[in-house]
N, C-alpha and C positions, 0 to 999 in steps of 0.2 A: 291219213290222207297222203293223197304220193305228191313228189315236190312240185311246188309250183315252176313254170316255166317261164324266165325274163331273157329279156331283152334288153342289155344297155345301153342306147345308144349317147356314143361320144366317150372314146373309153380313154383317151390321153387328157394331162393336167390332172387335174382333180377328176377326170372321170377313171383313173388311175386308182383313186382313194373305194370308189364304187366297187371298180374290177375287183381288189383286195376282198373287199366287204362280201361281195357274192362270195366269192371263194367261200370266205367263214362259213356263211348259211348255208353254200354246196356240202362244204365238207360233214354236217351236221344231218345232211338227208333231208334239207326244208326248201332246197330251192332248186333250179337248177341253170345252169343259164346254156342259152338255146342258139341265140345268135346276137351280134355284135352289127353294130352302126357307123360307121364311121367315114368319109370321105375319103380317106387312106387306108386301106386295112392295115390291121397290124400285124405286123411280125410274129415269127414263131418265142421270140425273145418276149417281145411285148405280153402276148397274152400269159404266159407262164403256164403251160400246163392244161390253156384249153384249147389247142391246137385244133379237134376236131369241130370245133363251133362254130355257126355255118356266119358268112359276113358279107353285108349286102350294104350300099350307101343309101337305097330306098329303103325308108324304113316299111312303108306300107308294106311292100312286097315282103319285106322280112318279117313284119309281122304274119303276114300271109302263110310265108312257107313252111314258117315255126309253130306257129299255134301258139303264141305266147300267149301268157296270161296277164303277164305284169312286164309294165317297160321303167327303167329309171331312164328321167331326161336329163344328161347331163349335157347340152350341146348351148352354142350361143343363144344369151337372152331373145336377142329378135324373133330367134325363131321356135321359140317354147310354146305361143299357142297355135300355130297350124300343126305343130307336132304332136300336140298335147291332144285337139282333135282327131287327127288320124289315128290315134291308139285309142279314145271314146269310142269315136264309131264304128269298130271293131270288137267293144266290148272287152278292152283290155283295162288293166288296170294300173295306175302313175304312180311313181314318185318323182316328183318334179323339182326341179332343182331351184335355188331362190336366185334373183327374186322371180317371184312365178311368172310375172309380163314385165314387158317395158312400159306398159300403159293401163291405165283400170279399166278401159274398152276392152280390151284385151284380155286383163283379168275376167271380167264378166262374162265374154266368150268363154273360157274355161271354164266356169262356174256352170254355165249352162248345159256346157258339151258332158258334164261332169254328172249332170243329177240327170240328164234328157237320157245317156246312156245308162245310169243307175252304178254306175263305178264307183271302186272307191280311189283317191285320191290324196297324198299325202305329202304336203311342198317340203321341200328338204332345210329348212330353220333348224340344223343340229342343235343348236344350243337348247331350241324348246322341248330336247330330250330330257335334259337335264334336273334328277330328283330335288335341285336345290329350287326349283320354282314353286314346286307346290308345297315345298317345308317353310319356303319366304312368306307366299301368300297365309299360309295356314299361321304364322307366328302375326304378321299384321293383322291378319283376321281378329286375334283373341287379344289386339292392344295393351299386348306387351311393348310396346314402342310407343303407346302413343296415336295419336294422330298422324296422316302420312300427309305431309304437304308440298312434297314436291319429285321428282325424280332426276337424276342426272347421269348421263353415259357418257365415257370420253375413252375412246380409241387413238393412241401414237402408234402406226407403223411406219416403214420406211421401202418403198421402192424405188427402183432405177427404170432407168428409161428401157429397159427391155422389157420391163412388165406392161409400159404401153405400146411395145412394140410385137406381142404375143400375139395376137392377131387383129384382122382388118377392122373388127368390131371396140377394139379395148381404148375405153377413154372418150367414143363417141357417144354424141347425143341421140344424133341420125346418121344413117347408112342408106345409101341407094334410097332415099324416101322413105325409108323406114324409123321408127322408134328404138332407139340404143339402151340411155338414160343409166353406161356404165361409169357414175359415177362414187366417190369413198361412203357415201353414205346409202346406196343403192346395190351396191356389191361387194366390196370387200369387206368394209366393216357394216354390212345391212344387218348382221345378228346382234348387234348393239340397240337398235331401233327398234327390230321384233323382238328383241330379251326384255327390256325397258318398258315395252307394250303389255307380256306378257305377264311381267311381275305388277301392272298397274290392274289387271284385271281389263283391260281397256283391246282387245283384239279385233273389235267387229266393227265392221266398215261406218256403220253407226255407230261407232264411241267416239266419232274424231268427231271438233267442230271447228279444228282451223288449226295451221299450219303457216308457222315465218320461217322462213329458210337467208339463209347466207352462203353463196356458193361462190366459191376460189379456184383457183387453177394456179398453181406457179409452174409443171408442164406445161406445155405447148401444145396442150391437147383443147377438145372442145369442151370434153365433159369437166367435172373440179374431183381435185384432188386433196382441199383443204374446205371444212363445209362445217356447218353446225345450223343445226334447224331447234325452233320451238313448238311443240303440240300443246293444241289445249285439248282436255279430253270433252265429250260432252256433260262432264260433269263436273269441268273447271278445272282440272287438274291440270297443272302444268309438266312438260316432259321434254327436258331438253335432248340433244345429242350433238356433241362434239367431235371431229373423226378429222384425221390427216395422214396420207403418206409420205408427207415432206417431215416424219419428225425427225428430231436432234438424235433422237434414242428410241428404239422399237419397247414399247412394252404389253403387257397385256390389257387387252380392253376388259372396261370393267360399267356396273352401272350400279349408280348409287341412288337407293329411298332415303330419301330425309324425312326424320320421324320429330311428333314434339319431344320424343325423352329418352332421340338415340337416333341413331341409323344404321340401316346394315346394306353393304356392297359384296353384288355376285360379279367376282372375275368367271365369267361364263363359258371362257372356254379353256379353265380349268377346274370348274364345279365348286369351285371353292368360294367361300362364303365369310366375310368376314362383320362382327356385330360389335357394334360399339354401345354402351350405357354407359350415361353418365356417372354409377356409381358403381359399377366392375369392370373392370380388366378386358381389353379387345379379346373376344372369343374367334377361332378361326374353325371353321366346320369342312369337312371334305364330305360331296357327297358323289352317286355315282351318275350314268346316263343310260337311258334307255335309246338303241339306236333304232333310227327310224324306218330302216327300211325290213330290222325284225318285227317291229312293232305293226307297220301293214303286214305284214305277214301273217303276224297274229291274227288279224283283223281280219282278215280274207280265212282264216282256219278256225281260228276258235271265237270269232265277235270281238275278240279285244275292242275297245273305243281309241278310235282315231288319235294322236297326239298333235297332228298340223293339219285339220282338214281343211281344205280351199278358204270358209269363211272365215278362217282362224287368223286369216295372212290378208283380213278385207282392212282394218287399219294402217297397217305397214305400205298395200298398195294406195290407199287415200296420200300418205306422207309422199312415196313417190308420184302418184298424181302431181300433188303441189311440184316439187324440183321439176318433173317432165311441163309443165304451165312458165314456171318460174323465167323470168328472165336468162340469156344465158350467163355461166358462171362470167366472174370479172379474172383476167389474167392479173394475177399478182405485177406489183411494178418490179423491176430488177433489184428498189432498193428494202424489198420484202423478202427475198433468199437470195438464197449463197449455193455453190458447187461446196459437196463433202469430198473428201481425199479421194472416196471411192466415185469421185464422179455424178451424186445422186444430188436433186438438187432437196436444200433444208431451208425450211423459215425458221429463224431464229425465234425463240421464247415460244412457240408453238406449243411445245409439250403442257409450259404453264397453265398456255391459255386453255389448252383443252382442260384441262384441270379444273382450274378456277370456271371455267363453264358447268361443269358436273357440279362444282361445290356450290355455286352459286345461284345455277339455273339459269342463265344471261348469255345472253350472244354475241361472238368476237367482237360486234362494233358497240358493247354495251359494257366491256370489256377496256376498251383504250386501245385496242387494233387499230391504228392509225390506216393501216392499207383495208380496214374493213368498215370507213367509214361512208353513209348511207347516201348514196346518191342522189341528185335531183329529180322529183316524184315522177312520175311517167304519167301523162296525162289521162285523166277515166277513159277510157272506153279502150284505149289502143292497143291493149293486150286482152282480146275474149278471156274472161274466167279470172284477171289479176285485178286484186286492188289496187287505187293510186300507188300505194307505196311500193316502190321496185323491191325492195329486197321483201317483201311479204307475199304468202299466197293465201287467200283465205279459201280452204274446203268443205265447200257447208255439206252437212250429213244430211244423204237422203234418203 
């Protein structure tokens, strides 16, 4: 079969990591890419080597003029599902970059533009590449552990205020009237939530049945940047996730199943897998990833089955549902961080808490987070969709 035809639009930041990626699949005779999207073109520097690729800021048109077949969206959240329609109704084919909307209205749009055009569809959740999810589920499957009674995911990274400064969209709720909802547990560390989802066997917009959130901000921004939410699944399961860019010390996000006779933690974005038993020695397992956008590729050539198809990422949008409902986050007091040497601001003991969140399954203010203690209830009705309790959303599954 001759190579399929894409279209990237949004090829700076991370749509940089994409640019790279085609190359690969170019270089292999699987793809080809056709034309570039971008508000800016890029340079001859930029592109590396695909000079003659045609580059248009409409993408319609540019789909138009290329015949593409398949587009990756890597461009601002906001604007993922009118984009994500304009390549359906063309009869193109997505990989869509996470999280897939700002809002489940939104998601649902996509979903429809998705099966109505009969395309396929593939959200970019790298981590849900990764072989160590179905060697997890396949090991709790045969209760070797035990019973699994809880889940927990805790992300410390560290940014500075030029990562909210990246553009007009970064760290808002809403823009011009529109849905944002770029916050640490919705986009930078969102693969902690869908890894944690996907290891519970829990993906589908009907596995959620409620949803507490805790959202922080020690920037100046609107959206938070220090957060921690709890899921129940619909089958009771509890799932927390803990996540900050104010830590002390960057490390890698990881998420941990607590089992009755052991537990085992996937650092998911290094594949690696570590198993503890109470009566052997901590095992550390490496395994490898399948990337997602070979993997639609497959799918559109040989049948392969999908790895993230739209309903796969309907739980992950329910959680963000909840934070986009939620109250907005609370600005940390000043006596909750500090300026680091390099300027970037830190909450003290954060790292812990994120910790002791994963190990324990609890939330900062259940915790002893003195700055994450629970506010005066909000009264019924004054928030459409929120429980009395301000820091809880409950998402009933429909």
């Amino acid at each position: 079969m001759s190579a399929l035809k894409v279209v990237l639009a949004g090829a700076r930041g991370h749509g940089n990591w994409h640019l790279r990626n085609v190359r690969r699949l170019a270089e292999q005779g699987r793809v080809e890419l056709v034309g570039i999207c971008d508000p800016v073109p890029l340079t001859s520097a930029e592109l590396e080597g695909f000079d003659g690729v045609r580059q248009d800021a409409d993408l319609a048109a540019l789909l138009d003029a290329t015949g593409a077949q398949l587009a990756i969206l890597c461009t601002p959240i906001p604007t993922h599902a009118d984009l994500a329609l304009t390549c359906t109704r063309r009869g193109v084919h997505l990989l869509l970059e996470k999280p897939p909307a700002a809002s489940y209205a939104d998601f649902r749009r996509i979903q429809d533009g998705v099966r109505e055009a009969g395309v396929a569809c593939q959200i970019g959740f790298q981590s849900l590449g990764s072989r160590a999810i179905p060697a997890i589920r396949a090991l709790l499957a045969a209760g070797e552990l035990g019973e699994v009674t809880g889940i927990g995911a805790a992300g410390n990274w560290c940014r500075d205020e030029a990562y909210w400064q990246r553009a007009r969209w970064a760290g808002r709720r809403r823009l011009d009237g529109v849905d944002v909802i770029d916050g640490v547990l919705t986009n930078p560390l969102a693969h902690a939530l869908a890894t944690a989802l996907a290891l519970d066997g829990s993906t589908l917009a009907e596995d959620v049945a409620g949803v507490e959130t805790e959202l922080f901000h020690a920037y100046g921004i609107e959206a938070d940047d220090t957060s921690c939410l709890r899921l129940t699944t619909a089958r009771g399961r509890r799932i927390t996730v803990a996540a900050t860019l104010c830590a002390e010390q960057s490390a890698e996000p990881y998420v941990m199943v607590h089992c009755t006779r052991g537990r085992v933690t996937l650092y998911y974005r290094e594949d690696l897998v570590l198993l503890q038993r109470p009566d052997c020695g901590p095992e550390e397992i490496h395994y490898g990833r399948i990337d997602l956008l070979e993997n639609l590729v497959e799918h559109l050539t040989d049948g392969t089955e999908l790895l993230v198809p739209p309903e796969r990422a309907g739980a992950f949008m329910r959680a963000l549902e909840a934070i986009r409902l939620a109250p907005a986050p609370r600005q940390l007091p000043g006596s909750a961080w500090r300026f680091a040497p390099d300027g970037r601001r830190v909450v003290p003991g954060i790292d812990t808490l994120t910790a002791e969140s994963a190990e324990r399954l609890a939330l900062y203010s259940e915790l002893g987070a003195d700055w994450a203690t629970v506010p005066a209830p909000v009264p019924p009705g004054t928030e459409p969709g929120l429980s009395p309790n301000s820091r809880q959303t409950e998402v009933e599954a429909r």
